[in-house]
N, C-alpha and C positions, 0 to 999 in steps of 0.2 A: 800191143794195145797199151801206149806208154804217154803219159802225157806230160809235157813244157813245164814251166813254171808261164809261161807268158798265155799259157791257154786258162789258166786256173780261174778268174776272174770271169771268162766266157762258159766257164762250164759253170761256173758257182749261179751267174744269171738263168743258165740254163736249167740248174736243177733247182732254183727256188721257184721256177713257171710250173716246173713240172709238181712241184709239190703242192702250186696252188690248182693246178689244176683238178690233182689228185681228192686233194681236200674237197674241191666243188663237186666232184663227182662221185666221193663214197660217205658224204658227209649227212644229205640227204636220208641214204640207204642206214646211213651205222644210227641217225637217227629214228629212224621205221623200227628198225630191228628194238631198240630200246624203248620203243614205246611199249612195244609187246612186253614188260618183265612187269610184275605188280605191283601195285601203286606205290608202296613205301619204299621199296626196294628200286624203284625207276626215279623216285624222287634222288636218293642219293647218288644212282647212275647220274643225270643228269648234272647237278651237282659237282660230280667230279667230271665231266666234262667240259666243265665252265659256261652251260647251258640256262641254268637258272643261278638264283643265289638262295639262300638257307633257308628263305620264307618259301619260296616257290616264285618269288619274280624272275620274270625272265630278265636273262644275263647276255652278251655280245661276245663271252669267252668263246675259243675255240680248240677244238678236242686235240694238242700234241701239234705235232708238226708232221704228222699223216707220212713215217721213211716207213714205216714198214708196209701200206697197205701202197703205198709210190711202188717199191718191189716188188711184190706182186704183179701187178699190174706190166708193170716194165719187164719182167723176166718174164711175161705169158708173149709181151708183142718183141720182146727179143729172141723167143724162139719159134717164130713165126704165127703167134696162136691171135686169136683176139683177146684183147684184153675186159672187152667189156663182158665179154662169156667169165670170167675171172673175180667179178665183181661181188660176188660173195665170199669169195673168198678171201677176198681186200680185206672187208669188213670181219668176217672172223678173226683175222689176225690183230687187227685195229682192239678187237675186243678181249681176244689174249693177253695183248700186252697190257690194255689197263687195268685186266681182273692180277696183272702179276703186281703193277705200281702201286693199287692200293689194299693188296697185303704187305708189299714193302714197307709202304708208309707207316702200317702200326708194326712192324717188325723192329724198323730203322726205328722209330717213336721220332720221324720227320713229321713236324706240324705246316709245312710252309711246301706249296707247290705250286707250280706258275701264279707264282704271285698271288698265293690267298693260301687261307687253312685247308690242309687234308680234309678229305671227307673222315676221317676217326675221330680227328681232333673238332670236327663240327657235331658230326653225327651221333659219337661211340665205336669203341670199338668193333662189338658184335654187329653193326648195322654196316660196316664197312667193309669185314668180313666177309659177311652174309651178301653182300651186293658184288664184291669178285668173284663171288662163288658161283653167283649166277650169271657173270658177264661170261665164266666160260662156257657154263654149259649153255649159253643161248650162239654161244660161237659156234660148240660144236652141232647142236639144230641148226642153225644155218646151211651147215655144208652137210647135214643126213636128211635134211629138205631139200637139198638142192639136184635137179636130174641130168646135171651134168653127168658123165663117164667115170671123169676122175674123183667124184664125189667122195665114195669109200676109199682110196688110197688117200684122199685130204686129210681126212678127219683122221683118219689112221694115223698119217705124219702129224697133225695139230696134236693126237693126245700125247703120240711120246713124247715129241718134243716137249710138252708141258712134265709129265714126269720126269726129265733131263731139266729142265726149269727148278723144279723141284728139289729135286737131289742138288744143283748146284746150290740154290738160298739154304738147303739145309750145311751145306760145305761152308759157307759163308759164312752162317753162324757160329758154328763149330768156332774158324779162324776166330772169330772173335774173342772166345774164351778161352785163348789159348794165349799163352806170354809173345811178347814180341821179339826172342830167342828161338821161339819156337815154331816156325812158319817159314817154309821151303816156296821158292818162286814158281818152282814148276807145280805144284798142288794148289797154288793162286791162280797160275796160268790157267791149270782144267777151270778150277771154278768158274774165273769169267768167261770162258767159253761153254760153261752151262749155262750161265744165266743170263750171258746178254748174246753172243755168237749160233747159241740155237738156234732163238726164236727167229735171226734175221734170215738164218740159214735156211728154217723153213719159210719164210717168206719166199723165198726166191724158189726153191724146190715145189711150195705151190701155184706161182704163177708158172713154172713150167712143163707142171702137170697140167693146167688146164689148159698151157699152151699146145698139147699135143707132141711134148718132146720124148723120147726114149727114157728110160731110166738109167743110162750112160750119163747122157745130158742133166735128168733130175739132180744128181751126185755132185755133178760139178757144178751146178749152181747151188746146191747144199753148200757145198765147199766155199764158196767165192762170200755167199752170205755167211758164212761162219768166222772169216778167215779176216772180212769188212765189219762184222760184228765186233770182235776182240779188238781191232784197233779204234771202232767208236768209243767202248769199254776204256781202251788207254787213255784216251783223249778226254773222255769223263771223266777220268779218274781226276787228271790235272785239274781239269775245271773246279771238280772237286777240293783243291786244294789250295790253288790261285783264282779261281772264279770270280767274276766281276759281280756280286748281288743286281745290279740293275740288271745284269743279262739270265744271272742264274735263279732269282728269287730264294735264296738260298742265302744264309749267313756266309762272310767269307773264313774259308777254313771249316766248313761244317763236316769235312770227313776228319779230319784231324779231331776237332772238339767231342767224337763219338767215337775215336779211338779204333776208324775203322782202318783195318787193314789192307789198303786198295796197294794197285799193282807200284806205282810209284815209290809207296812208302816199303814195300817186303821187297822191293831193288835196293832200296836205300838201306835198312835193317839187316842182310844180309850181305854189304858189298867189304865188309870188314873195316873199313874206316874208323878214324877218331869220333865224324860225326853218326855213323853210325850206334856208338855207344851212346851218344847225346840222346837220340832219336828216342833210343827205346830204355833211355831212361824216364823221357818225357811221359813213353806211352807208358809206362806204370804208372805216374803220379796220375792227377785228376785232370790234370792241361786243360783247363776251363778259362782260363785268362787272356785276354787279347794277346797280353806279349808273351806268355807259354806256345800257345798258336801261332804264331809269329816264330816264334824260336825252333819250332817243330818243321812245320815250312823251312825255313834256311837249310834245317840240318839235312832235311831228302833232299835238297838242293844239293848241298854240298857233298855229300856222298855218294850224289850222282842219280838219284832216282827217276828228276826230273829229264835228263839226259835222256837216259836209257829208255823211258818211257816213248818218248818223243820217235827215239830212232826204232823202239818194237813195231808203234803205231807204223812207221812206214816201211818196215819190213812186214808187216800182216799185210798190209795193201796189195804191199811185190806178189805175195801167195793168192790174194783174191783173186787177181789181174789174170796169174796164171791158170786156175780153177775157173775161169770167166772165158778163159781162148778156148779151153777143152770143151763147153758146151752151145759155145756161142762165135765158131772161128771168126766170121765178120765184124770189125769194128763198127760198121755204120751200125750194124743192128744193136752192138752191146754200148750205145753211145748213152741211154739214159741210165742204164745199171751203173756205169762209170760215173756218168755226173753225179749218181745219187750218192755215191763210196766216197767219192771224192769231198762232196758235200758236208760228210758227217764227219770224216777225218782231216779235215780242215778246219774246225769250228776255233774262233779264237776265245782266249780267257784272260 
């Protein structure tokens, strides 16, 4: 299950139908589910799905780019299941990942997300908080109201995962407050495979519990979502650092200007280089300046981080590919889980 350079283009069409389609069809739903949460607390849901704007007018925003509840969905009709039986469970996840984005945002103290202020930076802290907190428990209602089969193994897989969510942002931090001498690649590696490689992992491990697959098969779509997770992660990371603002809504250089430790910069920090000593000289100082940021970028450059990055992202793909034939041997059927990996590890900056 290998694909061209001359097909990439046919599949990238392919997985933006499927994610609009995705979108039409759990968006509906992720909105029902959100009406149900209390009034102030649905206010800034809303909000932070680009549904209304701060007064309560309605807004034309639309909630993310809908990869992870696409996975579901696609990993339920890639192992022969129906997908529409799965549809809550779309939406659970849809609703994990935003209860995770906006504690991120007052974590990270990121003001600017698709192109507008955070919900912290509009609402307060405590309100933004307070409303992830209830997007997950209303995920996990979802799937212990739901009278599917696989129901209690869902939810089961959604809370670890979230406590593996968990423990990674808490690892994350940590990295933070720690010198830029002092940050090993492989303890960066786990982290991003907590905090972004789980959730997709369970994605995929839940559309193919309600697909009707073995738990052989659940593992290896665990695996393929985990494995397509880490190298979205990679490919963030870059964006992170060369990122176009018109595509990222994001200042350029905003992981550098917060001195974050992402996988690019701890390849470049640890690769022994001259510019490596530059790097993490920089990241002591305050690197608040256009051309400090600038100077910081070159130096993972030159040191190689951008590199190295670039070729992890497609060596995780090589490992999805493979954890993807062990639960899904037929390519026709693992054709949208492919377009969707493909999709997300393709993204330009």
């Amino acid at each position: 299950m290998t694909m061209t350079s001359t097909d990439a283009a046919m599949e990238e069409d392919k997985a933006v139908a499927l994610l609009e389609r995705t979108r039409d069809a759990v968006d509906p739903q992720l909105r029902a589910a959100v009406e149900t949460l209390p009034g102030a607390i649905r206010r800034v849901a809303k909000y932070h799905f680009g549904w209304q704007d701060a007064d309560g007018t309605p807004a034309a925003g639309r909630a993310g780019k809908a990869i992870r509840p696409a996975l579901v969905l696609a990993a339920a009709r890639a192992v022969g299941g129906d997908p529409d039986a799965a549809m809550r469970a779309a939406v659970a996840v849809e609703l994990a990942h935003n209860f995770t984005l906006l504690h991120d945002d007052v974590i990270d103290e990121d003001t600017t997300r698709r192109h507008r202020p955070t919900a912290w930076a509009v609402f307060g802290v405590p309100d933004a908080v307070i409303t992830g907190d209830a997007m997950f428990s209303l995920a996990l209602r979802l799937l212990t109201d739901d009278p599917h089969p696989a129901s209690p193994h869902a939810a089961g897989r959604l809370s670890t995962c979230v406590i593996e969510l968990c423990a990674g942002q808490q690892a994350d931090c940590g990295l933070e407050d720690r010198g830029p001498d002092d940050v090993t690649l492989d303890e960066c590696l786990a982290m991003a495979m907590a905090k972004t490689g789980a959730l997709l992992g369970c994605a995929c491990a839940l559309g193919a519990l309600y697909g009707g697959a073995d738990e052989r098969a659940v593992r290896a779509m665990d695996g393929f979502g985990r494995e397509a997770g880490l190298a979205f992660q990679l490919i963030d990371d870059l964006i992170g650092i060369w990122g176009d603002t018109a595509r990222t809504g994001k200042p350029v250089g905003a992981d550098l200007t917060a001195h974050k430790k992402s996988l690019p910069v701890v390849a470049a920090l640890t690769s022994g280089t001259p510019a490596a000593a530059e790097l993490a000289a920089l990241y002591r100082g305050a690197m608040n300046t256009p051309g400090e940021v600038r100077s910081a970028a070159d130096a993972v450059e030159r040191a190689g981080g951008r590199d190295w990055a670039q070729a992890a992202a497609a060596d995780r793909m090589a490992r999805a590919v493979h954890h993807l034939s062990r639960a899904v041997p037929d390519p026709a059927a693992a054709g949208d889980l492919l377009a969707l990996a493909e999709f997300v590890t393709r993204r330009t900056y």
